[in-house]
C-alpha positions in Angstrom: -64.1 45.6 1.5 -61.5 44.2 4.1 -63.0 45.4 7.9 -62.8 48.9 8.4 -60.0 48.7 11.2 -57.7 47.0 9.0 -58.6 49.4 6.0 -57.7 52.0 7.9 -54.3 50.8 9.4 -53.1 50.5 6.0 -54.0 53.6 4.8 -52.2 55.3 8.4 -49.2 53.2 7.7 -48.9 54.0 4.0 -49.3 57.7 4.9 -52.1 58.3 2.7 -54.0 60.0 5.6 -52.3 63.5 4.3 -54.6 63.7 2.4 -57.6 64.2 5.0 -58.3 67.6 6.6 -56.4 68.1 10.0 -59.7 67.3 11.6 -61.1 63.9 9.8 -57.3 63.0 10.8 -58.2 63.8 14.4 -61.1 61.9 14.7 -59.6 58.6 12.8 -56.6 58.6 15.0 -58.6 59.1 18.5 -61.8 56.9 17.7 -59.0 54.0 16.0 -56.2 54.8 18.5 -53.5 56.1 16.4 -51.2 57.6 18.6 -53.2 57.2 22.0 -56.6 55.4 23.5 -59.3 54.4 21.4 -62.3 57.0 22.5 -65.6 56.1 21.4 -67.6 59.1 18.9 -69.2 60.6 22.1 -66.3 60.8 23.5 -64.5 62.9 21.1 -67.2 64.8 20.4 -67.9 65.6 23.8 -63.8 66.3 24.8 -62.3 67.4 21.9 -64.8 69.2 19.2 -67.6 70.3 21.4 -70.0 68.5 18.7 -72.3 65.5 18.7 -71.6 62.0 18.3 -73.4 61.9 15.2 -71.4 64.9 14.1 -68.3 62.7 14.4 -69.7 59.6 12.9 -70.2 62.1 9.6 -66.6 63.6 9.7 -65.8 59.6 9.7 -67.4 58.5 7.3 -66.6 61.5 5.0 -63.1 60.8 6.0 -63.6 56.7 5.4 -65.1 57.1 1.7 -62.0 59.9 0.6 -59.6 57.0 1.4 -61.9 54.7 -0.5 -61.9 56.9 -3.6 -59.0 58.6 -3.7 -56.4 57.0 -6.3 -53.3 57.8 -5.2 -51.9 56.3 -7.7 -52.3 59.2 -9.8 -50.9 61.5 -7.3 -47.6 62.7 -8.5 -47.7 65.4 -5.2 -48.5 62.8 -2.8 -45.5 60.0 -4.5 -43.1 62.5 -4.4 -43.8 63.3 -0.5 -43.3 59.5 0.0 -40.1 59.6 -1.5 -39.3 62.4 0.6 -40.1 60.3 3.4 -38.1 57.6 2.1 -34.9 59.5 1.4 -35.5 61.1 5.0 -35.6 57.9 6.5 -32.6 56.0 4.8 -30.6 59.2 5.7 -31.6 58.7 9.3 -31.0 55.2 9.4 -27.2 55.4 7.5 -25.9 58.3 10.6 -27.9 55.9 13.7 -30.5 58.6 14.6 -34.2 56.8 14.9 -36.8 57.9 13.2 -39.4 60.6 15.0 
């Protein structure tokens, strides 16, 4: 498998990371800074859950193998919110207003 950075930037950037819970989300984005500094698993365990480090290193991994099993290529749900995404996005771009 690629190196787990780089697995997860794709998956951010393809979007597939809707289908995580809110929190496995959390803890990607702050311990791979998505969105903000990179914190380390203490650190978010510590400032933002009130659990332990090794609590955080589960919801990771837990998080890590979902996106490693999940074929979303079977997904009609999750292709059809892409498209949304898409269509919201071309829209945007056609009348000048910038995505976000």
């Amino acid at each position: 498998m690629e190196d787990k950075k780089g697995f997860l930037v794709k998956h951010f950037q393809q979007g597939h990371f809707g289908i995580l819970t809110p929190r496995e989300q959390k803890v990607l984005r702050a311990h791979y800074g998505y969105g903000g500094p990179v914190l380390t698993p203490k650190e978010i365990g510590e400032n933002i859950f009130g659990v332990t480090k090794e609590t955080i290193r589960l919801i990771e991994k837990k998080a890590i193998t979902k996106l490693e099993k999940y074929d979303f290529s079977r997904d009609p749900e999750f292709w059809a919110k892409i498209q949304r995404e898409n269509e919201k996005l071309a829209k945007d771009s056609r009348s000048g207003k910038s995505a976000g």
